[in-house]
N, C-alpha and C positions, 0 to 999 in steps of 0.2 A: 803459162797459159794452158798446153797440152798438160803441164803435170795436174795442175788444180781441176779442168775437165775430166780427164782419164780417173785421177783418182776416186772424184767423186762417184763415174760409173762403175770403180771396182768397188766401193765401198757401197755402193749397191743395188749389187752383185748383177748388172746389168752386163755384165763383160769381167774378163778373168786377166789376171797380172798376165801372164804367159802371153793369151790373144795382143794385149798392147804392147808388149815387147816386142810381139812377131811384126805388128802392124808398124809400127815406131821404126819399127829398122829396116823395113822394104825403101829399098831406093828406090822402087816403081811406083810408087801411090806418089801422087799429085800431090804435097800435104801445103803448095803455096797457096791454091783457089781456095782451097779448107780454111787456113790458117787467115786469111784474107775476110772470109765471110763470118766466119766467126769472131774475129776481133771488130767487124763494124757491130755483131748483133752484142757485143759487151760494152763498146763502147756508148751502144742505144741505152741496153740496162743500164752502166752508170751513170748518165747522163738521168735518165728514169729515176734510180734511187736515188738521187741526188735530189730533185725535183722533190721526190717523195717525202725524203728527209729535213727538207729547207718547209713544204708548207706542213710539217707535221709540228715540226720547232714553230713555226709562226703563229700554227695552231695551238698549240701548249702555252705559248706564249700569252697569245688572246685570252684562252681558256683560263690560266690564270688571274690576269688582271679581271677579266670579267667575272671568276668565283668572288672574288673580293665585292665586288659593286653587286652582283642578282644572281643568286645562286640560279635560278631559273633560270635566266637569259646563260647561264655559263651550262646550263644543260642543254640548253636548246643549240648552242653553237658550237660546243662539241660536239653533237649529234650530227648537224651538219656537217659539219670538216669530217668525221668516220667517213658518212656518206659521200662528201664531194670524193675522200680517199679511195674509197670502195670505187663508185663510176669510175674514177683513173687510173685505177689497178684492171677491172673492165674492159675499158676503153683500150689498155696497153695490150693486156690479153689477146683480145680480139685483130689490135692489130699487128701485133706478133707476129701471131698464126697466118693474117694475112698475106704477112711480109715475105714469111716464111716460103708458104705457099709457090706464092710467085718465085721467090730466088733458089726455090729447090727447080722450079721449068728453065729458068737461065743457064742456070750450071751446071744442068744434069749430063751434058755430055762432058764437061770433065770433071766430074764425079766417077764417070763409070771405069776408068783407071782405078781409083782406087776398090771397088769394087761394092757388092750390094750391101755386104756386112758393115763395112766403113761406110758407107751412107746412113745406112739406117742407126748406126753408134752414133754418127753426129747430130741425127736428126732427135734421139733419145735423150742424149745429153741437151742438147736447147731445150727440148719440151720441160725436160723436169729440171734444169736451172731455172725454167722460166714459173714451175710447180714450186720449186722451194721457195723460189726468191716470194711470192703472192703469201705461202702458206706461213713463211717468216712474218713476212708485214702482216697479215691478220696474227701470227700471233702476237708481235706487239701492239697491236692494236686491242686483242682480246686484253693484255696484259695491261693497257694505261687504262681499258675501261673499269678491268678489276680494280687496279688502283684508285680511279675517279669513283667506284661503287664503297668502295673501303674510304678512301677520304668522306666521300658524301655520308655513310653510316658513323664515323670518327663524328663530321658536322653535327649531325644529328643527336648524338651523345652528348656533345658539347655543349649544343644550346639547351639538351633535357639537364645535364648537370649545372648550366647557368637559370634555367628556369629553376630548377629548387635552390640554387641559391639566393636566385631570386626570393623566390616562396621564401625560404626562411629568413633572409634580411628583412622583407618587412614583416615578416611575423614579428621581429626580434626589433623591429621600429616600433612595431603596435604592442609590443607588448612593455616597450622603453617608456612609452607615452601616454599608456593606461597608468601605468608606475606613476608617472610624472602627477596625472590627472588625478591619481589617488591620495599621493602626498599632499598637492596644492589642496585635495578640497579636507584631508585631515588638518593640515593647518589653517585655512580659514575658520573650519570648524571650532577649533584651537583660539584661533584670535578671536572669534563671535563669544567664545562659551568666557573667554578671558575678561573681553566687553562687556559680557553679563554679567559677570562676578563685578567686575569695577563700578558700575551701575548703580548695582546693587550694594555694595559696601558706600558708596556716595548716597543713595536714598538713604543709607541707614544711618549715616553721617547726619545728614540733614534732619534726618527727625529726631535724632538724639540732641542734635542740636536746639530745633525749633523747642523739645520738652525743656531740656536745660534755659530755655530762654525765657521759657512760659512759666516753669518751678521758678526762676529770680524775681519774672514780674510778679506772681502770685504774693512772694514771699515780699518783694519791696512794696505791696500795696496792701498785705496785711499788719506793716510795719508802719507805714502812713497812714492805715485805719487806727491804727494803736496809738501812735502819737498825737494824731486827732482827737481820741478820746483822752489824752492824757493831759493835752491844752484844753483842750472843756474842760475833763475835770477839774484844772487849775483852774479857769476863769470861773466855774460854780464857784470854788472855795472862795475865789475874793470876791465874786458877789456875794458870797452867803456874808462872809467878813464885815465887809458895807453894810449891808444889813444888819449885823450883829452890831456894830458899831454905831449906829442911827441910833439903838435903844439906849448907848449908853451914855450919862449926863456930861453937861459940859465940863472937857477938860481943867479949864481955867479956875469955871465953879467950884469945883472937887481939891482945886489946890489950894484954892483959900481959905474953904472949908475947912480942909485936914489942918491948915495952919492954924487955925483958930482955936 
């Protein structure tokens, strides 16, 4: 405990190796009441950074689960928790010094065995363990907010590279679809112009038919006009015959005649 305090002060440069060797090996300095009060104000800090530590993890904790669900609300409650941190880093502060205060009036008279200089080294060394230990925690605190400022700018990236992938899938939908839309209406076009041709080679069916049908009638009714006149003709000749035959004398007369 003395070694990790002392060093700290020799390291800087608040007190010199030599001074705490001379001080460390005075069998005159009181170093129980010292070593007494200073293990309760450590025993406070751990106790402190433990506290610190447990709702900083609780907080990171939160702050996670809730980036997932509302980035907002995950800004807004770590913001909180810095602050609730900050007040209780404050709060310990102030009452430190308070503490301080009063336990430097209690003990001052045996204090004064070890003398002004060893007071005032012990009184240097809490103040600024109690200076690191604050400027530690804000800087991990600066450091999770750069980290949550860099995750949040990462976010930010992420959703502008899913919005243009976005953008581009349906560009690349709408342009699947116009395709689609262009094909469908060339092959109706295809099957309508198909329709038409078919249509149209059946109308021409049909009238090449209806003519072939009307050339056989023409031709079977010019052939039944023909034959028509060809049985008249024949019935004139045996009537004319009839007729020719009325002029001529009787058969029977004509043979007896000739016989005679």
């Amino acid at each position: 405990m003395f070694d990790s305090i002392y060093r700290m002060m020799v390291d800087g440069g608040r007190i010199s190796a030599k001074r705490r060797a001379e001080w460390f090996d005075d069998e005159e300095h009181d170093t129980k009441a010292m070593a007494a009060k200073v293990q309760e104000y450590l025993t406070r800090l751990d106790r402190n950074i433990s506290d610190i530590e447990y709702e900083l993890g609780q907080s990171e904790k939160r702050v996670l689960d809730e980036k997932v669900e509302n980035k907002q609300q995950f800004i807004s409650v770590f913001n909180k928790t810095i602050e609730k941190v900050e007040n209780k880093l404050e709060n310990l502060g102030s009452r430190f010094q308070t503490s301080e205060k009063g336990s430097l009036r209690e003990y001052s008279a045996a204090m004064k065995e070890v003398g002004p200089s060893t007071s005032k080294i012990r009184a240097i060394s809490d103040q600024e363990y109690l200076e690191r230990l604050i400027e530690e925690t804000r800087e991990e605190q600066e450091t999770e907010s750069a980290a949550c400022e860099e995750n949040e700018l990462k976010s930010n990236d992420d959703e502008s590279e899913q919005a243009v992938r976005r953008n581009d899938q349906a560009e690349r939908v709408q342009a699947e679809r116009e395709q689609a839309e262009r094909v469908q209406a060339e092959r109706e076009q295809a099957e309508r112009v198909q329709a038409e041709r078919v249509q149209a080679e059946r109308v021409q069916a049909e009238r090449v038919q209806a003519e072939r049908v009307q050339a056989e009638q023409s031709q079977a009714n010019r052939m039944q006009a023909e034959r028509d006149q060809y049985v008249a003709n024949l019935r004139q000749e045996v009537e004319d015959l009839y007729d020719a035959r009325s002029y001529l004398p009787d058969r029977r007369w004509w043979r007896s005649h000739a016989i005679c």
